[in-house]
N, C-alpha and C positions, 0 to 999 in steps of 0.2 A: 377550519376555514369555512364548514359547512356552517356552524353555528353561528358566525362571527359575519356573512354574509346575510343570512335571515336577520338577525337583530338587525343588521341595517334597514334592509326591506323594510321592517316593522316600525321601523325609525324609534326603539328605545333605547332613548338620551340617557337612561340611568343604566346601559350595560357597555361599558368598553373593553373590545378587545388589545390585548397587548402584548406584541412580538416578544417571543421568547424563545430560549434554546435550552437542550436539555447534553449530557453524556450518556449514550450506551455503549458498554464493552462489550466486544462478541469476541469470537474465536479468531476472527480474522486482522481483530485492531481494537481503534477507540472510534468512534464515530461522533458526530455529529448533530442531530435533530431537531430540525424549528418546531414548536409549538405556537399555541396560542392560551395564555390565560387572559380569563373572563374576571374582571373588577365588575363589583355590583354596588351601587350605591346611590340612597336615595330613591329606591326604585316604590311604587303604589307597590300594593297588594296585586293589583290587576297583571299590571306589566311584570310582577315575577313569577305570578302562576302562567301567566304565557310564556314566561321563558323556560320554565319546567317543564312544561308540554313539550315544548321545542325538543328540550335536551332529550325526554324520553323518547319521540319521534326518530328523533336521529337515533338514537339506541337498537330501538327495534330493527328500522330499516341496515343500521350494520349487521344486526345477528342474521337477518333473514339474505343480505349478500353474502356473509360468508359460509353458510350453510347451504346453500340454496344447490342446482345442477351448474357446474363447472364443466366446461369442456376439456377443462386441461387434467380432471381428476381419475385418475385410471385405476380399475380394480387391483387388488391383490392378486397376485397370480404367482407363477412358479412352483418351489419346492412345498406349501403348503395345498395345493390343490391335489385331493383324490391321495390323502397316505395310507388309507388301509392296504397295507400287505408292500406300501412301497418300498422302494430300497433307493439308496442315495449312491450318487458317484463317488466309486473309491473307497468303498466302506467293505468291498467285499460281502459284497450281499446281505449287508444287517439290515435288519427291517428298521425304516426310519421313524412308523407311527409308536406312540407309545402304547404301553400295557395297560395305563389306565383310560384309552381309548377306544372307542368303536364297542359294537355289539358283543356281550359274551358265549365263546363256545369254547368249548375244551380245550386247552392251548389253544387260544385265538387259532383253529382249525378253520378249515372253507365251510361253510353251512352249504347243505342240502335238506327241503324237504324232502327228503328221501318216500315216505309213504306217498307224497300225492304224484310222485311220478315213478317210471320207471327208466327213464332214460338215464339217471345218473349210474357212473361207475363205480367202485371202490374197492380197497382192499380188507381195510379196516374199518368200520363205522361206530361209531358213539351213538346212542341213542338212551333219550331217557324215559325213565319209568317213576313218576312220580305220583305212588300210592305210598298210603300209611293208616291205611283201617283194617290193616290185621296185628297190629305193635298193641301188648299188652300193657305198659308204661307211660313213654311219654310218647306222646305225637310230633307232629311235623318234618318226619322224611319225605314228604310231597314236594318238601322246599328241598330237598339233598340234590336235585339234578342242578337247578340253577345257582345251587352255592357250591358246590364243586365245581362246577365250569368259571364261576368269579373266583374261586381259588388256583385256579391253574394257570392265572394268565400268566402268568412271569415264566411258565415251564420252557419256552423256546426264545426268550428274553436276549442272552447269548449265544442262540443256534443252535440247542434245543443236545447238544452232541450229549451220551451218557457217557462220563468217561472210566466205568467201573465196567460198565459191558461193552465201551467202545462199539457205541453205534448211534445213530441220529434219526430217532424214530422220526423224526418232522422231515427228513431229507435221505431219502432210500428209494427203492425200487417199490415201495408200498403207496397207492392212493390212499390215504386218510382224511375222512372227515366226516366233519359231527351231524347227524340226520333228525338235530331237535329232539323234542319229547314225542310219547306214543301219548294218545287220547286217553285218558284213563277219565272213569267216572269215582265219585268221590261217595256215592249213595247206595250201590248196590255191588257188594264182595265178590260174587261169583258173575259178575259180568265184566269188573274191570281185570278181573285175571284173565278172562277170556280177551279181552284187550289187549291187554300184555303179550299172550301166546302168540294171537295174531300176526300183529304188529312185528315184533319180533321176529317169527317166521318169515315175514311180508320181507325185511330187511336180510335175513338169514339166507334164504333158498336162491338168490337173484347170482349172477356168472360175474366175478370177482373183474376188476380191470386187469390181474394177471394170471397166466396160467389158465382162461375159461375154458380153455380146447384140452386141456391135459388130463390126464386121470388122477384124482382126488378121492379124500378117507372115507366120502359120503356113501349113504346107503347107494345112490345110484351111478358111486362109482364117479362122479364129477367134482371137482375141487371149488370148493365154496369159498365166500369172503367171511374173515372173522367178525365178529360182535359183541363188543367191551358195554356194559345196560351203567346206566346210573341211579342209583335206589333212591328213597325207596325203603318200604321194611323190608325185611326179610324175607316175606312173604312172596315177594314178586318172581325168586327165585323155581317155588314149583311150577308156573307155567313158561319159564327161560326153559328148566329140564326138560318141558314137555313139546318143546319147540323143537329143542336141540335134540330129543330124540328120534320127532319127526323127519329131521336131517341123518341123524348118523347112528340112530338106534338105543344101547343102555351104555352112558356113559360113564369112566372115571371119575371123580368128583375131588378136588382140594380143597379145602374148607376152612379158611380159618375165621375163628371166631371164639370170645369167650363163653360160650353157651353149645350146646349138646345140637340143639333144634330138632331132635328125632323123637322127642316124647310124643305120647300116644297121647290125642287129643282128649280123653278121661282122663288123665294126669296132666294136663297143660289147658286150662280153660274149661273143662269139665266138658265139654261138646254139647252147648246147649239145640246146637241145631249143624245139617250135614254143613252149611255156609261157615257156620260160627267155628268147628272142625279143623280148617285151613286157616293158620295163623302162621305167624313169625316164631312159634315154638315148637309147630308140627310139621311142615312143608317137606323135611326129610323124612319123615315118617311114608307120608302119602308119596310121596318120588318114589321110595321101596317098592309099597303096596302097589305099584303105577306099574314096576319094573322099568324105571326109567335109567337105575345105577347100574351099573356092572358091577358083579358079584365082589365084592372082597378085593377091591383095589382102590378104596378111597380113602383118606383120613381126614382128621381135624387137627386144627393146630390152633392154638393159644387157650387152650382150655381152663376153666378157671373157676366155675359155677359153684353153687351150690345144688343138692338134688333132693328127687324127694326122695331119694333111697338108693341102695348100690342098685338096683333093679333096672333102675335107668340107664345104667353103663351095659349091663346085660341088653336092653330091648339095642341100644347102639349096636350092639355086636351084631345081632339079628339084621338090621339094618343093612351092614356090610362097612362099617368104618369100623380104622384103627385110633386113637386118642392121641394125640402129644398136647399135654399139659403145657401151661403157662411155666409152671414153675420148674420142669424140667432142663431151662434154661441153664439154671442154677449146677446141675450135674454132668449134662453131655454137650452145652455150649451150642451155638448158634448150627456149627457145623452135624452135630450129631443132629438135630431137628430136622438140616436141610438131607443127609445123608435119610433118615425114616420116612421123609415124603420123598423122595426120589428113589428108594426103592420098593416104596409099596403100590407107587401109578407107572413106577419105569419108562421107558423114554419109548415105547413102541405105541403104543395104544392113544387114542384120541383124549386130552384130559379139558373138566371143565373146572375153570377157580372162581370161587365165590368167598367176596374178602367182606367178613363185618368191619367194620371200625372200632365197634367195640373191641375188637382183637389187641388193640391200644388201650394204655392205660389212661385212665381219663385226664393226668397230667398232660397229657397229650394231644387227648381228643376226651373233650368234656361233652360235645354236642351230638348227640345218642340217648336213643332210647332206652337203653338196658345200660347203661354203665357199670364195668366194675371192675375195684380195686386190681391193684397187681399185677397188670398187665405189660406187653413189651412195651418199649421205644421203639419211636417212628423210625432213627436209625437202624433198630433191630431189626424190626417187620422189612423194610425194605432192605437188607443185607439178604434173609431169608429168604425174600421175592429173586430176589440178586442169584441166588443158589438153587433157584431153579430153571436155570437156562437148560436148554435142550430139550424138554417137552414140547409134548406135541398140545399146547396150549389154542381150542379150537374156539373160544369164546370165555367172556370174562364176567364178572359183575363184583360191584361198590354197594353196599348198601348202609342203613342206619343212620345215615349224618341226617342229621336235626338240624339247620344251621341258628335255630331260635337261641339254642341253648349256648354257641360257639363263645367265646370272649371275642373283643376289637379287634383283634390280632387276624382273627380268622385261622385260631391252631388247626380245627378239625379240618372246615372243609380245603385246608392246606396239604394238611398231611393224605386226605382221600386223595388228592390231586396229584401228589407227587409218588402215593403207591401205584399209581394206574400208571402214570410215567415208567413206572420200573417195568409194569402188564407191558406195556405198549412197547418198551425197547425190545422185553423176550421175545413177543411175536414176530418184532420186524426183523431180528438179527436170525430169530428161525426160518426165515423164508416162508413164502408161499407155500401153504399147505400141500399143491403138488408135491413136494418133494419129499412125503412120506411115501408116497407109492414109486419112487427111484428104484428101478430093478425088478419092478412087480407086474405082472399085468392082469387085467381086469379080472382075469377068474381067480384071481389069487387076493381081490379085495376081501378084507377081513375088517368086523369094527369089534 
């Protein structure tokens, strides 16, 4: 009609409008539609480039009415605003954002910078340690914090419940959550360790949200919050020990891993300097020499290496670990392994677990630094983790995942994600560290 009144205005004789109607079906019916088509005939050159102007004119001016501010157009609102962590009506508490949404933390956990204040509580905290200048191999465990935390997201997907240990480490009497990464520097060895220790300690020594008032395993007699590190080489491990001893003196150690990691840094790197010394192949060596382990109550488990001699089995002994081979599997079965760590740490004394990946067979977990053959399944490993319930599990650590090296799949830093899952149910189904000292009183603190 607009069109159809300017032509006249314009008065060209060579453009007639001509009443028309059209049929549209909707959902509601058949309707109806006047139109107007435009006959053109005989028209100059002049009078049709005016009437294309026209037609564009009007063009423009529709797109810019109906895009333009409307009163009547009202935002999106409701069940889409603000889902991280929300729950919908009627779902019985499932979290309605998805897994592939929002920031990642360890099981979409609550983020805290936990180091730049002190005011947060917790029971449990995640904290990561993303070094990888002491791996003699392949590099890139600096990246293992934030590809295991993108691996876990599915872990509380369903409500998080384990239904092997029957308990719901995301839903219990435990604060958990994740306190980001420690600062680490990427250029000089013996400072980012000291970052580590720090850091760690910084996270470690702080009064738990339960039990702060009650008597606990620590040196001073106080019940501490636990501390699950995400790796990381190996290496990050000697200043965790040295943190954790600072807290509760020389501790238990469970170890698994396919590699020994107690060689003497003349046989493991040749020690071309005291910094060069502390690697991912020595760190149990110097824990020893440190007196951070307690005497002859620790072992390794998935053992598998090659050595450079039986000598190396002996300097382990010295050490204070016991061995359970990889292939041991094969003769006393999942259960005999879990029965040999469970009675060489016992369920009294404070223990700490520190899980390579490499522990897995690279079918498994390919993205590692040291890969090798012959190793368990993810099933196996965490049926094993499964078979350690009732220790006194006071802090944990993941290291070696590479995620450079992972397939699409994200096998490794999957399976990193759902071993720690099996960590996280043990601690929470054990309670609060108070309740090692049940029956005991302060002068009878022993570690």
């Amino acid at each position: 009609m607009l069109l159809f009144t300017i032509a006249t205005i314009l008065d060209l004789q060579c453009i007639e409008a001509v009443p028309a109607q059209t049929t549209i079906k909707g959902d509601d019916g058949i309707f109806e539609m006047p139109i107007f088509c435009f006959l053109i005939f005989n028209c100059s050159v002049l009078s049709f480039m005016m009437f294309a102007h026209i037609i564009t004119l009007a063009a423009l001016y529709a797109g810019a009415l109906a895009h333009g501010e409307r009163e009547d157009q009202i935002p999106i609102a409701g069940p889409h605003k603000s889902l991280w962590y929300n729950t919908l009506p009627g779902d019985g508490g499932t979290q309605a954002d998805s897994v592939f949404s929002g920031i990642s933390t360890f099981g979409r956990l609550p983020y805290s910078p936990c180091l730049a204040t002190d005011d947060v509580k917790y029971d449990i905290a995640f904290i990561g340690a993303p070094f990888d200048t002491g791996t003699s191999y392949r590099p890139g465990a600096r990246f293992g914090p934030s590809g295991i935390r993108q691996g876990s997201r599915r872990l509380n997907l369903y409500g998080g419940y384990n239904v092997p240990l029957a308990t719901n480490p995301f839903d219990s009497w435990a604060t958990v959550i994740d306190c980001g990464d420690i600062p680490v520097t990427s250029y000089d060895n013996s400072w980012a360790l000291h970052q580590i220790e720090e850091g760690h300690n910084s996270i470690l020594s702080r009064a738990p949200a339960t039990d702060s008032k009650k008597l606990g395993p620590a040196k001073n007699g106080k019940t501490l919050p636990r501390v699950i590190t995400l790796g990381g080489d190996h290496t990050i491990t000697l200043p965790l020990l040295r943190s954790i001893n600072r807290a509760y003196g020389p501790i238990s150690v469970v170890h698994f891993d396919s590699h020994l990691d107690t060689w003497k840094p003349k046989v493991f790197g040749g020690s071309p300097s005291k910094v060069a010394s502390i690697n991912h192949g020595t760190y149990f060596y110097h824990a020893a020499q440190e007196g951070l382990l307690a005497n002859d109550t620790n072992i390794h488990a998935g053992i598998r290496t090659t050595l450079s001699g039986p000598s190396d089995y002996e300097n382990d002994g010295y050490c204070g670990f016991e061995i359970v081979e990889a292939r041991e599997i094969d003769t006393i079965g999942m259960d005999g392994i879990i029965k040999k760590i469970r009675d060489r740490v016992g369920l009294e004394k404070p223990v700490y677990l520190s899980i390579d990946i490499d522990t897995l067979d690279p079918a498994f977990a390919p993205a590692t630094g040291t890969p090798e053959t012959g190793g368990w399944s993810t099933r196996e490993l965490r049926t094993i983790l499964r078979g350690l319930e009732g220790i006194n599990l006071i802090a944990a650590d993941i290291v070696e995942v590479a995620p450079a090296y992972d397939t699409n799949a994200e096998h490794t830093t999957m399976a990193a994600a759902d071993a720690l899952y099996e960590v996280l149910s043990l601690m929470v189904k054990k309670g609060p560290l108070s309740l090692m000292m049940e029956g005991k009183t302060e002068s009878k603190v022993e570690i």
